[in-house]
C-alpha positions in Angstrom: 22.4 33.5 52.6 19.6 31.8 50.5 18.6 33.5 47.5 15.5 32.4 45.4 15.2 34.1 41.8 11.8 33.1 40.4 10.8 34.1 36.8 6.9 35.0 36.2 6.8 35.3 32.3 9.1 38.4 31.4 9.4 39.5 34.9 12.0 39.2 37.9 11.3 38.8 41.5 14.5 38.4 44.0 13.7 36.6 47.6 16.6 36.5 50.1 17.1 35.5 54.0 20.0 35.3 55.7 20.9 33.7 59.3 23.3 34.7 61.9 24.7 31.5 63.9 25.3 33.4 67.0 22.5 35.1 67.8 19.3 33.8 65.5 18.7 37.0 63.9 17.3 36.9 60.4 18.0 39.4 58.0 15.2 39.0 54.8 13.5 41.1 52.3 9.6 41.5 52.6 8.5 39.3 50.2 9.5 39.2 46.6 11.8 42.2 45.2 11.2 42.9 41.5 14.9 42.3 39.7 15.6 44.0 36.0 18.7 42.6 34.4 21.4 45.0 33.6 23.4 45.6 30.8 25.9 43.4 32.3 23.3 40.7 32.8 23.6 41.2 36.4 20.1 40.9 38.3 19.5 44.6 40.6 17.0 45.0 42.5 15.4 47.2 45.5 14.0 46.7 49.0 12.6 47.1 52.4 14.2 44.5 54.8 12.0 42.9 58.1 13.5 45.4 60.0 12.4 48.7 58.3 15.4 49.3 56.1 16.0 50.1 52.9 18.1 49.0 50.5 19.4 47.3 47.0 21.0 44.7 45.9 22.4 42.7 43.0 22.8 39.1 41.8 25.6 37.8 39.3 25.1 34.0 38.4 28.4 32.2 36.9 26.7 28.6 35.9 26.1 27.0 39.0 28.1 30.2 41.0 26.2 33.5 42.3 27.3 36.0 43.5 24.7 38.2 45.8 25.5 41.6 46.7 23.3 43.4 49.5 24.1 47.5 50.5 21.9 49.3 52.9 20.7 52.6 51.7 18.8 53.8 54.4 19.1 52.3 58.0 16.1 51.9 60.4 16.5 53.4 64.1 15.5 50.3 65.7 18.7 49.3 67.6 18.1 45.4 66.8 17.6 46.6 62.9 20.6 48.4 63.3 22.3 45.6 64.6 20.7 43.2 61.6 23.0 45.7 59.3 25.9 43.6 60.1 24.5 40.9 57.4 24.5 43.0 54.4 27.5 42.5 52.1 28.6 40.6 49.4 27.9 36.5 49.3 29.5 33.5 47.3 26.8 31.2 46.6 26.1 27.8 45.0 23.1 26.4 43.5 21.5 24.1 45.1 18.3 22.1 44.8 14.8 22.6 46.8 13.8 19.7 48.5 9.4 20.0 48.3 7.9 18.2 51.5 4.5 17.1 52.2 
């Protein structure tokens, strides 16, 4: 799972993708999610994945710790997006730095 939380003045957005090893399916959202903070401080946010379903999510950093949590709220009948369901959950995640190329 790779998670991207950009900042764009006092606003949110949430980007996520995740890979399954066995059969190259990608599970993403479409494009960026808008994220409020809660009163926890927890990141929540909303959206519509690649394959046509719906459904939030939430992000808990710890310093250089997150914890991403994605739940499907309504499934797509596409059998291959029903399939892709298998990749939502809960994720332990570390920081880690973008490498730019040119």
């Amino acid at each position: 799972m790779d998670v991207q939380l950009i900042q764009r003045g006092e606003n949110f957005f949430i980007t996520f993708e995740n890979y399954v090893p066995d059969s190259g399916q990608i599970l993403m959202n479409n494009g960026e999610s808008p994220a409020r903070k809660n009163d926890h401080g927890d990141f929540e946010f909303e959206f519509e994945d690649n394959w046509g379903s719906k459904g939030k999510g939430s992000l808990r950093q710890d310093g250089d710790n997150a914890t991403v949590t994605v739940q499907q709220v309504q499934i797509t009948s596409d059998p291959w997006g029903r399939n892709a369901g298998r990749q939502y959950g809960r994720y332990q995640l570390t920081k880690s730095a973008c490498i730019k190329q040119s």
